[in-house]
C-alpha positions as CSV (number, residue, x, y, z in Angstrom):
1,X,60.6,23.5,-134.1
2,X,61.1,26.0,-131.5
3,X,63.3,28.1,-132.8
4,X,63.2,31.2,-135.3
5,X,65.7,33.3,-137.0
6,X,63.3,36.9,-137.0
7,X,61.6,38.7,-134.1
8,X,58.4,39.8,-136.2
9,X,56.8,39.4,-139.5
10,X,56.9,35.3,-139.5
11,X,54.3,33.3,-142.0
12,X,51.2,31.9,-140.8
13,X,52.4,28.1,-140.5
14,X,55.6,29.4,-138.9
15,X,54.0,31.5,-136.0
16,X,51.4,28.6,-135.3
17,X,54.7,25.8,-135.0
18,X,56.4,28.8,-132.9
19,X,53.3,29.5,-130.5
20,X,52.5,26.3,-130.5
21,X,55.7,24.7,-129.1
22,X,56.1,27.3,-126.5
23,X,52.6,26.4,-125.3
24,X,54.2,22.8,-124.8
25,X,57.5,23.4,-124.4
26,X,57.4,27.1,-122.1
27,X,60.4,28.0,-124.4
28,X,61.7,29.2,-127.5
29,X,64.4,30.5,-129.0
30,X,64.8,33.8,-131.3
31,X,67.6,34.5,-132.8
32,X,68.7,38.1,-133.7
33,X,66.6,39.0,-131.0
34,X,68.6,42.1,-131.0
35,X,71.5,43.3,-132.9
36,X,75.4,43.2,-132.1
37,X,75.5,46.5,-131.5
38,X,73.1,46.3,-128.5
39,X,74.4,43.8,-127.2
40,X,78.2,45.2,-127.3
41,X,76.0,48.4,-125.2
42,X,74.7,45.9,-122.4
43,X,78.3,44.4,-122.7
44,X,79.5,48.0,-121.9
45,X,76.8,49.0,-119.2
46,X,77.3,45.5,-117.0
47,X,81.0,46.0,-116.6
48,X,80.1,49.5,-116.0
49,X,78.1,48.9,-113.2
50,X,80.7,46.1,-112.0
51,X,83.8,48.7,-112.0
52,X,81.5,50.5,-109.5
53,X,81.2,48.0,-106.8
54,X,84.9,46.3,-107.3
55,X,85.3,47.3,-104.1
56,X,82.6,45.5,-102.1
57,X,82.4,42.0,-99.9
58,X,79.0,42.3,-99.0
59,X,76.0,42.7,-100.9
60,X,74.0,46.2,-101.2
61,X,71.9,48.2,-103.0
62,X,73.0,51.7,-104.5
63,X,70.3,53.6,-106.3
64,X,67.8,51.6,-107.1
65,X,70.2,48.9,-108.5
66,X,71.3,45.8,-106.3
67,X,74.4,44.0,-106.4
68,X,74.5,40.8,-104.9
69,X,78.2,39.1,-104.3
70,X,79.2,35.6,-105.1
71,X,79.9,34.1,-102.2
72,X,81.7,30.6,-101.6
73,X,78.9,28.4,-101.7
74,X,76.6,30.5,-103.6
75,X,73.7,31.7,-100.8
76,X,72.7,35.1,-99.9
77,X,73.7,36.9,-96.8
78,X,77.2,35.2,-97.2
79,X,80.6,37.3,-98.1
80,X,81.9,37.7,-101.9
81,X,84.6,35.1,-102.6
82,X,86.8,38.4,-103.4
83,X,86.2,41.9,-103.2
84,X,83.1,42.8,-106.7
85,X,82.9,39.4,-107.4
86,X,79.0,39.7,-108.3
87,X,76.6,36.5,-108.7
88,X,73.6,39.0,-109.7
89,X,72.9,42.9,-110.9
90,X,69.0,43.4,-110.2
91,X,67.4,46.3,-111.8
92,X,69.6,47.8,-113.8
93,X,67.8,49.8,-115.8
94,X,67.2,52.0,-113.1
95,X,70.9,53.3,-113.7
96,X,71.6,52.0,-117.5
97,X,70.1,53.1,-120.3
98,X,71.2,50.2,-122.2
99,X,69.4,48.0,-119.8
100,X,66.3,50.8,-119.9
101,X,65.7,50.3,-123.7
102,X,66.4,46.5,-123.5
103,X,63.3,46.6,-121.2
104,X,60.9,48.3,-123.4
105,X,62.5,46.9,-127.1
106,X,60.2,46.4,-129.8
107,X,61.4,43.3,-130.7
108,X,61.0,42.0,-127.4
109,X,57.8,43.0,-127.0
110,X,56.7,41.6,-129.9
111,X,57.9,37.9,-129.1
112,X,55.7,38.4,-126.2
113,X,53.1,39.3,-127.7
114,X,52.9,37.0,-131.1
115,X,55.0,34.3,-129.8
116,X,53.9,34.1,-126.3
117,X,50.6,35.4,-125.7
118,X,51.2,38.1,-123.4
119,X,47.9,40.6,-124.0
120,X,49.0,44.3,-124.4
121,X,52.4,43.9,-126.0
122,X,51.9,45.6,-128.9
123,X,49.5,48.6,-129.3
124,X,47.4,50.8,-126.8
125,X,44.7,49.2,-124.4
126,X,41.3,49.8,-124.6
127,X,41.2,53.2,-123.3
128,X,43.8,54.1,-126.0
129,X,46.5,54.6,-123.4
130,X,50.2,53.5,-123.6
131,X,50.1,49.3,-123.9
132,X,49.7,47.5,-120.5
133,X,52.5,45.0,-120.6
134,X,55.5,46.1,-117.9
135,X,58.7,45.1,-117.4
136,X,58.6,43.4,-113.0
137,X,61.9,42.3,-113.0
138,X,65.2,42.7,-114.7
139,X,68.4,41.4,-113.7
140,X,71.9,40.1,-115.0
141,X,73.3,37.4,-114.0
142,X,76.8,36.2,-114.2
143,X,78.9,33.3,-113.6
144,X,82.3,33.7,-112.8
145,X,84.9,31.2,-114.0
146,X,86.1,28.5,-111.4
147,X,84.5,30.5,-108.6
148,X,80.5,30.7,-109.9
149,X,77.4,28.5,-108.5
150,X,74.6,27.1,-110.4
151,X,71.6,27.9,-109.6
152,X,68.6,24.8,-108.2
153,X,65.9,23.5,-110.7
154,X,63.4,26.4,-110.0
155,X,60.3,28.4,-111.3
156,X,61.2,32.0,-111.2
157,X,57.2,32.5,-110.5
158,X,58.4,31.4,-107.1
159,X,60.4,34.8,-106.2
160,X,58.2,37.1,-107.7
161,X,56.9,40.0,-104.8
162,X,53.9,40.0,-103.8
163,X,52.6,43.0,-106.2
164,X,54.2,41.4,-109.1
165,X,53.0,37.7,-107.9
166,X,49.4,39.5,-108.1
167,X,50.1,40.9,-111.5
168,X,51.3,37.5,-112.9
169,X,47.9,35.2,-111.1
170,X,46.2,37.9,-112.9
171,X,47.6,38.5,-116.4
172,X,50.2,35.8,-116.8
173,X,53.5,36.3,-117.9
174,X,57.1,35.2,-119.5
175,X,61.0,35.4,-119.0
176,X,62.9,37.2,-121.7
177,X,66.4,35.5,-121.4
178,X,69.5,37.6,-123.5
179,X,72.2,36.2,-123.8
180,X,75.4,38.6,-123.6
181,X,78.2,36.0,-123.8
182,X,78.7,32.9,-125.5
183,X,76.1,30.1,-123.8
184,X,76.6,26.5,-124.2
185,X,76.7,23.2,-122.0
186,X,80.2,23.2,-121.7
187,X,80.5,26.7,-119.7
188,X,77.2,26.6,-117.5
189,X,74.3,27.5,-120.0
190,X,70.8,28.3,-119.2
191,X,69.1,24.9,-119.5
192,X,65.5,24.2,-119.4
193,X,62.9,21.7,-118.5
194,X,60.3,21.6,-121.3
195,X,57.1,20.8,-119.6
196,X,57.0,21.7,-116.6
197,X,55.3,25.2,-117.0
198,X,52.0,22.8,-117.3
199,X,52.4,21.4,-114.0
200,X,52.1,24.5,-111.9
201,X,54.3,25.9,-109.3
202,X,57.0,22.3,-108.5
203,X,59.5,24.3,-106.2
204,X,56.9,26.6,-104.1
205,X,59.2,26.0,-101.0
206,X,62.0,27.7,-102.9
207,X,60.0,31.3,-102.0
208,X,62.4,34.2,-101.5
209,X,65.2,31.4,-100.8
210,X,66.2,30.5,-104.8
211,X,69.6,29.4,-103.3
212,X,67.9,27.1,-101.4
């Protein structure tokens, strides 16, 4: 349970196991989400974007997109351990097509949708417009060997602006994580606490500060 091989088209019995684990779970797991090619793309955009900044010791922001340095002990505002050494690339689909189409794939938005609940995903709104569902946030984040931080337990509802907090209290929500490298326990994978979705906002102290 929680875990499916296909983005769309799954049987009755399979999409109510699927929708109902993620309702007790908060997670699950698609494989396939998108194909190798894609993902060799995003691959090919992120170090695109990193070659531009291999310069930089500081974090900044450079058309729309913001690069944010590791630093030593893994808090903002500090220097890069070494010059383009990058904990986080936020919005780069501003700059990357890649990262543009990754934000409005079908298949994505049909996990939303069919697995998660998310109303609009899939076909026009009432007044026949385009669907309602948008894209708040998108990001990469990486972890450099030897040199990268973990991240604190936290509930990324917690750093959400205040338009997009609004839009979330209002309409709900969920994380689409992609995977563009290898993940497992053994490098620093993106682990979970089943649960705790139904328990409300734990970390609200951890606003705008998710590096504590």
């Amino acid at each position: 349970p929680g875990e499916t091989s296909t983005s769309r088209g799954w049987c009755d019995d399979e999409l109510e196991a699927l929708r109902g684990h993620y309702a007790s779970e908060g997670w699950v797991v698609v494989r396939g989400l998108i194909t190798a090619d894609e993902v060799h793309d995003l691959q090919l955009a992120t170090d695109a974007l990193q070659a531009e900044v291999a310069h930089i010791t500081r974090s900044v922001r450079d058309r729309g997109v913001f690069f944010e340095v590791q630093s030593q002990s893994g808090r903002k505002g500090e220097p890069a351990v070494a010059p383009g050494v990058l904990r986080k690339i936020t919005s780069p689909s501003k700059r990357s097509p890649a990262f543009a189409s990754l934000a409005h794939h079908p298949n994505v938005r049909s996990v939303c949708a069919q697995l998660c609940g998310v109303s609009g995903a899939e076909g026009h709104d009432v007044s026949g417009r385009e669907p309602t569902i948008r894209c708040v946030v998108d990001q990469v984040n990486l972890k450099h060997p030897k040199v990268g931080t973990g991240f604190p337990w936290h509930q990324d509802v917690s750093f959400l602006k205040r338009d997009a907090r609004r839009a979330f209290e209002s309409h709900g929500g969920c994380n689409a994580v992609v995977a563009l490298d290898h993940s497992h326990e053994r490098n620093g994978g993106f682990t979970v606490l089943g649960g705790t979705h139904l328990c409300g906002e734990r970390w609200s102290d951890l606003r705008d500060a998710y590096d504590g």
